[in-house]
C-alpha positions as CSV (number, residue, x, y, z in Angstrom):
1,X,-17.3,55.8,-32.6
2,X,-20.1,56.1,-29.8
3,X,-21.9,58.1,-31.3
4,X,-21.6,56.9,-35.1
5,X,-23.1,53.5,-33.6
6,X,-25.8,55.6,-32.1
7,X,-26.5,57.5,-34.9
8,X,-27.1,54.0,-37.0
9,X,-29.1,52.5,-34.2
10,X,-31.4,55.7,-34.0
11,X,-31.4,55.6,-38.1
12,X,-32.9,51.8,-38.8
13,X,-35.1,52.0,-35.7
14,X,-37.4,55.1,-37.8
15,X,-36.8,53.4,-40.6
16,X,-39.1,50.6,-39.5
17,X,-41.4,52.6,-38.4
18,X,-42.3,53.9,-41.6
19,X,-41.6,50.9,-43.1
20,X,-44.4,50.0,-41.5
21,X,-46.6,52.4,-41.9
22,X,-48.6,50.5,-44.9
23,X,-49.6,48.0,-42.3
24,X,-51.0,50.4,-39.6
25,X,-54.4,51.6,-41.4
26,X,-57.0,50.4,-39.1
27,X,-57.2,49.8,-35.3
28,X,-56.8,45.9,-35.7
29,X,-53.1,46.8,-38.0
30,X,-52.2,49.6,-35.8
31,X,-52.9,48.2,-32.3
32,X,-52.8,44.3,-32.9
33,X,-50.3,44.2,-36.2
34,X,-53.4,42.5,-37.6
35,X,-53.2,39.5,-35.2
36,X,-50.7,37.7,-37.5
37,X,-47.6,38.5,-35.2
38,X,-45.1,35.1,-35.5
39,X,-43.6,33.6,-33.3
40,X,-40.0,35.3,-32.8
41,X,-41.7,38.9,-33.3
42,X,-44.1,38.3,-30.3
43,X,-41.7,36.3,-27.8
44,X,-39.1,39.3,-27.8
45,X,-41.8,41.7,-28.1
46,X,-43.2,40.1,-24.5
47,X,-39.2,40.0,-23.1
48,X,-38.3,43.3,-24.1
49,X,-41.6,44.9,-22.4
50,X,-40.9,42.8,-19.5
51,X,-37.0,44.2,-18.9
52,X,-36.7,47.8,-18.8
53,X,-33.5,50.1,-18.1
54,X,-35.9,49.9,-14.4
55,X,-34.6,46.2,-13.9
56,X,-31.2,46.4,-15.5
57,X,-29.9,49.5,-13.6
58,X,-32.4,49.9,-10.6
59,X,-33.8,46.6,-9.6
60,X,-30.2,44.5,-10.1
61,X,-28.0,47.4,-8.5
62,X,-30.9,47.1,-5.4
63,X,-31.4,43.5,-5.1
64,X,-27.9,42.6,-6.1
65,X,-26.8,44.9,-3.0
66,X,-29.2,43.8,-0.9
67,X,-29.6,40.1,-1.7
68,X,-25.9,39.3,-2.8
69,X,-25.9,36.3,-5.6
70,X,-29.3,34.8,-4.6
71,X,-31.0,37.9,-6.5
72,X,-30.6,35.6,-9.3
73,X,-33.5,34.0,-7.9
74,X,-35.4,37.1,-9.2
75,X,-34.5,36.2,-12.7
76,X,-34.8,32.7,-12.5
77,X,-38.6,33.3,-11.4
78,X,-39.0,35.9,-14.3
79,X,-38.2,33.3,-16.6
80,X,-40.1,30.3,-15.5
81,X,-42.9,32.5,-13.9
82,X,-43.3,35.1,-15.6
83,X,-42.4,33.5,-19.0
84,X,-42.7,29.8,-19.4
85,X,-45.7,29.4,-17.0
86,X,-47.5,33.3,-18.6
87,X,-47.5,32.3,-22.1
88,X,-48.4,28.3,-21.4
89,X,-51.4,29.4,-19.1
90,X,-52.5,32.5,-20.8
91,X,-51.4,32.5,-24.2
92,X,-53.5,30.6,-25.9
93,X,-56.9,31.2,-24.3
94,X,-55.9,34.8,-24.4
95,X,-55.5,34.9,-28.1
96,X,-58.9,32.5,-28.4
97,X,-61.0,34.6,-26.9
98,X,-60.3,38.1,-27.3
99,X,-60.8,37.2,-31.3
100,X,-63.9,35.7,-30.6
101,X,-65.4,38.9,-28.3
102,X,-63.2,41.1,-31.0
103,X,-61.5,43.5,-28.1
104,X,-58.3,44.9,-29.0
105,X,-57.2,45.7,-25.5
106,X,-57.9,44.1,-21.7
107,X,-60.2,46.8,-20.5
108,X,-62.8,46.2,-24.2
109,X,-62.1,42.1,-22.5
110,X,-63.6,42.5,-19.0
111,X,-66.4,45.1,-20.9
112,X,-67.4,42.1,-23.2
113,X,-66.7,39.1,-21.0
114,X,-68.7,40.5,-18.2
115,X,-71.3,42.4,-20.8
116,X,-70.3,45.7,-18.6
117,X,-69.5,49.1,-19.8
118,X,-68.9,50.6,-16.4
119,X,-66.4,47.6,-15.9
120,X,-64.2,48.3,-18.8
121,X,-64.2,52.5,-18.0
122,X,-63.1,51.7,-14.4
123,X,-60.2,49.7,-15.6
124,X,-59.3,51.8,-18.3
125,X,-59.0,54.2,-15.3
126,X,-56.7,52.1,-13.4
127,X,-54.5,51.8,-16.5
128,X,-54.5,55.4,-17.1
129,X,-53.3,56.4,-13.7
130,X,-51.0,53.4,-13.1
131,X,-49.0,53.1,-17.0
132,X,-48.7,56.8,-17.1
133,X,-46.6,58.0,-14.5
134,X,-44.9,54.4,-14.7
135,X,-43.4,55.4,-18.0
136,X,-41.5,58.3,-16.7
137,X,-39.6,56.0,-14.7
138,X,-38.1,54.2,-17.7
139,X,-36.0,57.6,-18.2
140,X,-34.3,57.5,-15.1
141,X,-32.1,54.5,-15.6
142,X,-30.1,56.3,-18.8
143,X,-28.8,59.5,-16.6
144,X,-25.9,57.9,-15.1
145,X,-25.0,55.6,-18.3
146,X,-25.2,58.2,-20.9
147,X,-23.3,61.2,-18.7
148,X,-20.9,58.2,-17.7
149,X,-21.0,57.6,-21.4
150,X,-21.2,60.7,-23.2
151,X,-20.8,64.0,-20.5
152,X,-24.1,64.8,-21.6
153,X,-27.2,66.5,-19.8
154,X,-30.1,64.0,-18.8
155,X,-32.5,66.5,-19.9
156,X,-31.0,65.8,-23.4
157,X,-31.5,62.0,-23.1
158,X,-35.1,62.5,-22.0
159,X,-35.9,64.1,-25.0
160,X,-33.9,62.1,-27.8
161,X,-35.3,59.0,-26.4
162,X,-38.9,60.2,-26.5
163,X,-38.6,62.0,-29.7
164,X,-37.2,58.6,-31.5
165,X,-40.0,56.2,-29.9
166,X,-42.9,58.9,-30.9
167,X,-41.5,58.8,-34.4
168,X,-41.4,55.3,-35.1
169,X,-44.7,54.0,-32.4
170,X,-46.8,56.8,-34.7
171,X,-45.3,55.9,-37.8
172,X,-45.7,52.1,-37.8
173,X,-47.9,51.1,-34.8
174,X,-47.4,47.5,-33.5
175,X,-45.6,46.2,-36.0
176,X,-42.9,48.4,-36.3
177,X,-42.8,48.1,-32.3
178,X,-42.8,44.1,-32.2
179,X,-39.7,44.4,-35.3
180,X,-37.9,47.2,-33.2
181,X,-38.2,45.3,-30.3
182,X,-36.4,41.9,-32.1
183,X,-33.6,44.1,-33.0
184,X,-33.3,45.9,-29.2
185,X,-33.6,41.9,-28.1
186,X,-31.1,40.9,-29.9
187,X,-28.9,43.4,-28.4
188,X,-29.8,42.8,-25.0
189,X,-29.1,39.2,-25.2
190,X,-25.5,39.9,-26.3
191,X,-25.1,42.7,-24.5
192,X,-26.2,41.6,-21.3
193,X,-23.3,38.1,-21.8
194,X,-20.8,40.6,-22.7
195,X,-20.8,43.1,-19.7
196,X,-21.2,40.0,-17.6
197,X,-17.8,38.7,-18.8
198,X,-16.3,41.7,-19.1
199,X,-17.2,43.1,-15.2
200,X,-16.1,39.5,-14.3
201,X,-12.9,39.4,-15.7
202,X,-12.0,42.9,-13.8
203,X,-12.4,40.9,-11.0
204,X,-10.1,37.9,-11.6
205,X,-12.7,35.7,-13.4
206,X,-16.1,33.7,-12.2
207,X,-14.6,31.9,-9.3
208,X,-12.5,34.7,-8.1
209,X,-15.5,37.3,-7.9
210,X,-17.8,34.5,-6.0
211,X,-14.3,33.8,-3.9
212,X,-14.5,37.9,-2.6
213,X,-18.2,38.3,-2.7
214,X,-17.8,35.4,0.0
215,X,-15.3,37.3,1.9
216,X,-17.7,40.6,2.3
217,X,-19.4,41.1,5.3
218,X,-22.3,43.8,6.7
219,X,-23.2,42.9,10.2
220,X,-26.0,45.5,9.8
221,X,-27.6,42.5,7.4
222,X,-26.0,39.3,8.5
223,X,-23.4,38.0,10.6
224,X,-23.3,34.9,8.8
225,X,-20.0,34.8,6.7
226,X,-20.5,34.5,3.4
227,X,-24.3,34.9,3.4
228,X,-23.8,37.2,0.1
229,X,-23.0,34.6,-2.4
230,X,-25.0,31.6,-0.1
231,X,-28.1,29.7,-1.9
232,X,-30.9,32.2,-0.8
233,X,-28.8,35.4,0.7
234,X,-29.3,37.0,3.8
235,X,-33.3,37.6,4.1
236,X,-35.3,34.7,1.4
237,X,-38.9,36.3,2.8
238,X,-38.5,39.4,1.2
239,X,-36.3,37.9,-2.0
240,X,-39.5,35.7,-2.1
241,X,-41.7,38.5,-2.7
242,X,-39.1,39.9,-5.1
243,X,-39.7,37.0,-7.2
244,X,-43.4,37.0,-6.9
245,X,-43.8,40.8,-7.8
246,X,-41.5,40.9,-10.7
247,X,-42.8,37.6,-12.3
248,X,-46.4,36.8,-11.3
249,X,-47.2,40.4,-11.6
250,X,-47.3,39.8,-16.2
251,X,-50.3,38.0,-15.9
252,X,-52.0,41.4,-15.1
253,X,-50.6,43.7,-16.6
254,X,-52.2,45.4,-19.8
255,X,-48.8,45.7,-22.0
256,X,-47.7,42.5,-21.4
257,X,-51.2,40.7,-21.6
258,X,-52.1,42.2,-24.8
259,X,-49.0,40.5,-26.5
260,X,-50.9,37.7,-26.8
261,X,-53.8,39.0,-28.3
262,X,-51.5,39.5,-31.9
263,X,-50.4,35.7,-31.8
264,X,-50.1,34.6,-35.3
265,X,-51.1,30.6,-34.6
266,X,-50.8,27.6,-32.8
267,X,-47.4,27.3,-33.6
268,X,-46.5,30.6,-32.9
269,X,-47.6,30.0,-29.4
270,X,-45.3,26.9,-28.7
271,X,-42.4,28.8,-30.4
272,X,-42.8,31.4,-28.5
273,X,-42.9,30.3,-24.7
274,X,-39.6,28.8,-25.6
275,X,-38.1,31.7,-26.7
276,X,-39.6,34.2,-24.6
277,X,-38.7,31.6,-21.7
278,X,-34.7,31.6,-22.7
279,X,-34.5,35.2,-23.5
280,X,-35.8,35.6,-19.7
281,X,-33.8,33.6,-18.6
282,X,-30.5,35.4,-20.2
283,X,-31.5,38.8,-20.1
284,X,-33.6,38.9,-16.4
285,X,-31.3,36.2,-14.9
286,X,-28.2,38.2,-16.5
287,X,-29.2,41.6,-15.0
288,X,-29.7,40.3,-11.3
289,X,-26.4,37.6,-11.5
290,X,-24.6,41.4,-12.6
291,X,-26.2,42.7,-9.6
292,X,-25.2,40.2,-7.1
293,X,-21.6,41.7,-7.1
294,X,-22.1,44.7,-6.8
295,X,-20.3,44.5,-3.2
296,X,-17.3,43.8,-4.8
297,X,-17.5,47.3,-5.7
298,X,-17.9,49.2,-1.9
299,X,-15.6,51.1,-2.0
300,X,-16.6,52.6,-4.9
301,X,-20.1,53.3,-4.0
302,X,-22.0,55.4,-1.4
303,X,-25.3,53.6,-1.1
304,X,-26.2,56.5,1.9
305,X,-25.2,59.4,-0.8
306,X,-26.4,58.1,-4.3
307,X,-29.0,55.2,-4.0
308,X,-29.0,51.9,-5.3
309,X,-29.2,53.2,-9.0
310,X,-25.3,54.3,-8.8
311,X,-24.6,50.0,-8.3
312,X,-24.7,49.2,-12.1
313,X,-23.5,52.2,-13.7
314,X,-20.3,51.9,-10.8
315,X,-20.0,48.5,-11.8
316,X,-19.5,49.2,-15.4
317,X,-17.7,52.8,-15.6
318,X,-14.1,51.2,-15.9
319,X,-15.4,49.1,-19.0
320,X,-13.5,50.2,-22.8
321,X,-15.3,52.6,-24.3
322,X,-16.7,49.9,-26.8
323,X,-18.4,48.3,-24.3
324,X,-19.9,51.2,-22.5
325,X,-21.0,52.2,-26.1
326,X,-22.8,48.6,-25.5
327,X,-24.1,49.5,-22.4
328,X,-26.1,52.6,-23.5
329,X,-27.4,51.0,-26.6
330,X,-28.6,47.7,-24.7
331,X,-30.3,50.0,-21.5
332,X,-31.3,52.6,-24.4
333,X,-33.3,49.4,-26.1
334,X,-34.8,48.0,-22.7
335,X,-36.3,51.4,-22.3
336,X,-37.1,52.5,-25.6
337,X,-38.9,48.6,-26.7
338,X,-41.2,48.8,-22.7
339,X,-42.1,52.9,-23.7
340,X,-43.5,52.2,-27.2
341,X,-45.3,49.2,-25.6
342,X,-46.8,51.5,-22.8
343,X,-47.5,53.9,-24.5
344,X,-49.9,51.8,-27.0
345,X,-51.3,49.7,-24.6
346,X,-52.4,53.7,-22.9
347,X,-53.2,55.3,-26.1
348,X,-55.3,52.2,-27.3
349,X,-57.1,52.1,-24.5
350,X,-58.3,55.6,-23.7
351,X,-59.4,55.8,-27.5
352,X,-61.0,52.4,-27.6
353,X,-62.4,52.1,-24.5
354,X,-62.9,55.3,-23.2
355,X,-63.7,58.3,-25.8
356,X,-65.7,55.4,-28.6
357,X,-66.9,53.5,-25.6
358,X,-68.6,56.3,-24.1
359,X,-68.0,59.9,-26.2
360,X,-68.1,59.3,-29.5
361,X,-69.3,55.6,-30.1
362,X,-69.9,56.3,-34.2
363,X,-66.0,56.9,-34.5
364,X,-64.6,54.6,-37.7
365,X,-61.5,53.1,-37.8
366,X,-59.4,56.1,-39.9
367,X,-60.5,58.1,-36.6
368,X,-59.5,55.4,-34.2
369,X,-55.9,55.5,-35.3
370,X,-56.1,58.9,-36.0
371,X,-57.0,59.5,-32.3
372,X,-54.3,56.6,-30.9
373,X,-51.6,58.2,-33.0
374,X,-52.0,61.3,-31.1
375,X,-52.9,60.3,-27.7
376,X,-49.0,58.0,-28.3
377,X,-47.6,61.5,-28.7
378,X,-49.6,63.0,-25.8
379,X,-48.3,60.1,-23.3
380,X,-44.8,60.7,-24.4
381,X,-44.7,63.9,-24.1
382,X,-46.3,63.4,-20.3
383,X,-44.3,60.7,-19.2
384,X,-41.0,62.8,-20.6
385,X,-42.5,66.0,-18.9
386,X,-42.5,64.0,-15.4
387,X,-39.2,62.6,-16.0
388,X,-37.9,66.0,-16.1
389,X,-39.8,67.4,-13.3
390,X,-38.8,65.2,-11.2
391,X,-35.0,65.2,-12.2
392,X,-34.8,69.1,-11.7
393,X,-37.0,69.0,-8.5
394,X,-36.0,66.3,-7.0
395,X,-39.6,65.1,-6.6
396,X,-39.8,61.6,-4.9
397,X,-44.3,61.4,-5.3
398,X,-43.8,59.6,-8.6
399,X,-40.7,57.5,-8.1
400,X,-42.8,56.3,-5.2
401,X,-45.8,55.7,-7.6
402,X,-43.5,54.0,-10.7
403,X,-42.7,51.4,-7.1
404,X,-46.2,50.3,-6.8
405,X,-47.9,51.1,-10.2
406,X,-46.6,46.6,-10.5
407,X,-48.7,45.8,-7.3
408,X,-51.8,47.8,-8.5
409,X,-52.4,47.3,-12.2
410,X,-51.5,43.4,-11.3
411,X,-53.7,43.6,-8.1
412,X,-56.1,44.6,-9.3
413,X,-56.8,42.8,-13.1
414,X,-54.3,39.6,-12.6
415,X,-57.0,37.4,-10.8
416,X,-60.6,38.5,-12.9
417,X,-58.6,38.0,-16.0
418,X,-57.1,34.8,-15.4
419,X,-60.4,33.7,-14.0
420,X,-62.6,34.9,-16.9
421,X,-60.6,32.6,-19.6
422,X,-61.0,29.5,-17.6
423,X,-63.9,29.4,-15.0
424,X,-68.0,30.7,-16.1
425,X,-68.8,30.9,-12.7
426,X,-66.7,34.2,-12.6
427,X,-68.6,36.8,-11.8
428,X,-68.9,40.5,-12.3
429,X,-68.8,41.7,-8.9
430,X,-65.6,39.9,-8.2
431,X,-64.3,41.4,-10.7
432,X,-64.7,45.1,-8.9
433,X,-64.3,43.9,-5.8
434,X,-60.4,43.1,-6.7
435,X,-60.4,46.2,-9.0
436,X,-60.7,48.4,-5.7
437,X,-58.9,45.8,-3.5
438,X,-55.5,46.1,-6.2
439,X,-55.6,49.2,-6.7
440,X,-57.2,50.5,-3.2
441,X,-54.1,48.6,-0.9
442,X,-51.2,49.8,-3.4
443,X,-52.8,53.7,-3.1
444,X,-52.9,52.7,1.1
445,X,-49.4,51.8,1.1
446,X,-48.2,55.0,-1.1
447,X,-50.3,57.5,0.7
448,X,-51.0,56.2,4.6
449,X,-48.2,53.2,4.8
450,X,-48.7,53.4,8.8
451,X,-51.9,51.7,8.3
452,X,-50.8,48.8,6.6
453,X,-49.0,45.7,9.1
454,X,-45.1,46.4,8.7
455,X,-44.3,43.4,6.0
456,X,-46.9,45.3,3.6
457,X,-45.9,48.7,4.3
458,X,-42.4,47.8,1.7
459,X,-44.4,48.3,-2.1
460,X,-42.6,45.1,-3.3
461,X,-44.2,42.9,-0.6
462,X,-47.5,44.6,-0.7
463,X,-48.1,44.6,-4.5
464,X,-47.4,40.6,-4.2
465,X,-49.6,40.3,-1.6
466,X,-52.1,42.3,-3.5
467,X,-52.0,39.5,-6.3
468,X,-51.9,36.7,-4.5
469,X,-55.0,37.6,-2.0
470,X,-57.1,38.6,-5.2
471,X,-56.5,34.8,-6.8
472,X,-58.7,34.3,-3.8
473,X,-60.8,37.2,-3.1
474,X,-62.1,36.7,-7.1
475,X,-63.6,32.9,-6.2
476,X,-65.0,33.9,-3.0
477,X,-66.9,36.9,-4.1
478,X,-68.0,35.0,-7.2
479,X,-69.4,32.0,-5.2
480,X,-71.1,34.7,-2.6
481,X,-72.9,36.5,-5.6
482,X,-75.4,35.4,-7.8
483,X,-74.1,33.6,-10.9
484,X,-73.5,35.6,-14.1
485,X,-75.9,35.1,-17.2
486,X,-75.8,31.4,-18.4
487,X,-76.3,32.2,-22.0
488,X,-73.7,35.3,-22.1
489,X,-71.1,33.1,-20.5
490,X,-72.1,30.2,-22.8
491,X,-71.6,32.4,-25.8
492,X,-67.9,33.9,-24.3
493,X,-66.8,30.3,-24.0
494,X,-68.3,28.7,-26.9
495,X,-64.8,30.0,-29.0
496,X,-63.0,26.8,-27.0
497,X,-65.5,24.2,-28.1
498,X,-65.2,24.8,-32.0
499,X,-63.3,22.2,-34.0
500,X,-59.9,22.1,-36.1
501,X,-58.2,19.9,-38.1
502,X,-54.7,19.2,-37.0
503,X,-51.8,16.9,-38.4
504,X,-51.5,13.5,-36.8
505,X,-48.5,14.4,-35.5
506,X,-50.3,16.9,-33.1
507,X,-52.8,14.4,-32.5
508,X,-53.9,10.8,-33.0
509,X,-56.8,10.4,-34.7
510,X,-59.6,8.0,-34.1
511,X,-59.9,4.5,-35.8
């Protein structure tokens, strides 16, 4: 039965993709789905980039352990954060002006906004090194589920998973990504209410599980009793910067950001921060309330011998088989729907930015896509490669780099982004100055963590403090420097001042 389901998942999800394939014939179809992306296509497109198999199995099983039921917090923030406040603040403008400077990804932005080349190869840089190896990661959370699951090698999961994403992300491009991604979003929302019921009910119901998670105690975190189901848990500094990583930290990143750039219209943009908000709020909030009992399960679990990744799939091994069928299609989805989307924001950007921008500047559109296509298959195949390097080697370089690729892609392009939609004075030198800083400090605290004070030397805390200090560094350095060209920044900013006719219901008109 497991597999039959699996079998008709993999089946519709390539048949999209070549669905699609009639709507994928030029850069703007292939990496924007034309910019005519509604509202329901682009909100679960955003929420299914956002959650990954990373936050279902790693980051809930870790927080939830560490944090007890005030890891909910974490989703909570996602949703109002890195949602609600993301697409109300950024949306918009985002889809305003990259249409009016006609870039396709946020490296070909900063190169336009800022009339700078060199600007848009360094960040295409950053991107490169930081998506990447970040993409192997997204692998690791299926090796316990799908041996739990199916008693099959994770090698084989690896290269199923990659194999299916290449086949569709090539076939149909964007579209066939945002459509596959309503379909995996669909099943994480009823997945995700489902194994929440189902790990609660093993325990007695709601109020019996919050009764025992009250009742653990480890006086090597708090002697408090019942700090692990209490309001904020047992250390609200660090949760802090739990919630500031995993939901300020969309604003910079390229994958997420470039969501917005295929918004259909105006209403698509108020449809979908309520729906992107929601499905946050289910999905992210789910995952971390999961989490937070996870200490129900101790004697069960060897954190010492097997990591915080063994939490969830502990948690959920008991389940029927249905529901653990459930479970690998729903952390299968998260994966497979944040892959595809890495992988084109990568593969779009090294073409666009990189090899036209600076190679082969004549290439035509056929090539473009031509050239994305096969960089998409490149990546995979990379990110796939590491996965299984580092599973047969043991290899702990790149699961230390997946920690902080977060703090440095957001570290470095949160701040000059945000910046460059709303304020002229911005100016190009800020805009390297928090390049380095972002991605400088998160390289620091991978490769020399000793010279970092002790509350950066975690990755969490230092990639938030990365992205907070650059939404100051950006204004500082831009008053300090001399002002950017009037007439450039006039022309960026002149795509806000044109008019449109709206309903009076949007608007009251003037007697």
């Amino acid at each position: 039965m497991k597999v039959v389901i699996l079998i008709i998942y993999f089946a519709v999800l390539i048949g999209i993709g070549l669905y699609c394939r009639k709507n994928s014939t030029d850069v703007n179809g292939f990496v924007l789905g034309g910019r005519s992306v509604g509202p329901w296509l682009t909100a679960f497109a955003y929420g299914t980039s956002y959650f990954s198999a990373v936050v279902f199995v790693g980051y809930a099983g870790q927080f939830g352990w560490r944090y007890g039921i005030a890891a909910t917090w974490a989703g909570i923030g996602n949703a109002i954060i890195g949602s609600l406040m993301a697409w109300a603040i950024l949306g918009r403008r985002t889809r305003i002006m990259t249409q009016h400077l006609d870039s396709a990804t946020m490296p070909q932005f900063f190169g336009k906004r800022f009339g700078s080349d060199a600007l848009k190869i360094a960040s295409s840089a950053i991107i490169f090194v930081f998506l990447i190896p970040y993409t192997a990661s997204l692998y690791n959370g299926l090796s316990r589920l799908f041996g739990m699951a199916f008693h099959i090698d994770y090698s084989v999961c690896i290269i199923l998973m990659a194999v299916l994403t290449a086949v569709y992300v090539i076939a149909g491009g964007y579209m066939a990504t945002a459509i596959n991604d309503f379909i995996q979003g669909i099943i994480m929302l009823v997945g995700i209410v489902v194994i929440i019921i189902a790990v609660l009910e093993s325990k007695g119901g709601l109020m019996a599980a919050m009764d025992g998670l009250a009742k653990v105690t480890d006086e090597s975190v708090s002697t408090t009793p019942g700090i692990f189901n209490s309001f904020l848990g047992p250390d609200p500094l660090n949760l802090m910067f739990v919630v500031i990583l995993t939901s300020l930290g969309t604003w910079g990143l390229p994958q997420m950001v470039q969501k917005f750039y295929a918004i259909k219209d105006e209403g698509a943009v108020k449809k979908g921060t309520a729906i992107s908000t929601l499905f946050a709020l289910v999905v992210a909030g789910g995952c971390y309330f999961l989490g937070g009992f996870g200490r129900l399960f101790s004697d069960q679990i060897d954190i010492a011998a097997n990591g915080y990744d063994s939490v969830i799939p502990t948690m959920l091994e008991n389940l029927s088989p249905g529901l653990i069928a459930l479970v690998v299609i729903l952390v299968l989805s998260a994966s497979m729907s944040t892959l595809s989307s890495l992988v084109i924001a990568s593969s779009s950007t090294l073409t666009i930015d990189f090899i036209k921008g600076t190679i082969r500047k004549d290439m035509d559109d056929k090539s473009q896509v031509f050239m994305i296509r096969g960089f998409i298959l490149v990546f995979i195949a990379i990110s796939a490669a590491i996965a299984l390097i580092q599973y047969k080697s043991s290899v702990t370089f790149i699961a230390q780099l997946m920690g902080i690729s977060w703090g440095a892609l957001a570290g470095a392009f949160l701040a000059p982004f945000l910046y460059a939609l709303y304020w002229k004075g911005t100016t190009k030198l800020s805009c390297w100055v928090c390049f380095i800083w972002g991605a400088g400090i998160m390289m620091i605290d991978m490769l020399a963590k000793p010279l970092l004070p002790k509350i950066m030397q975690s990755p969490i805390n230092c990639g938030a403090i990365a992205m907070m200090a650059g939404l100051v560094i950006v204004p500082i350095v831009s008053w300090a420097t001399p002002k950017p060209d009037p007439v450039m920044v006039d022309e960026c900013f002149a795509c806000y001042e044109k008019k449109t006719t709206v309903p009076m219901r949007e608007a009251l008109g003037e007697d």
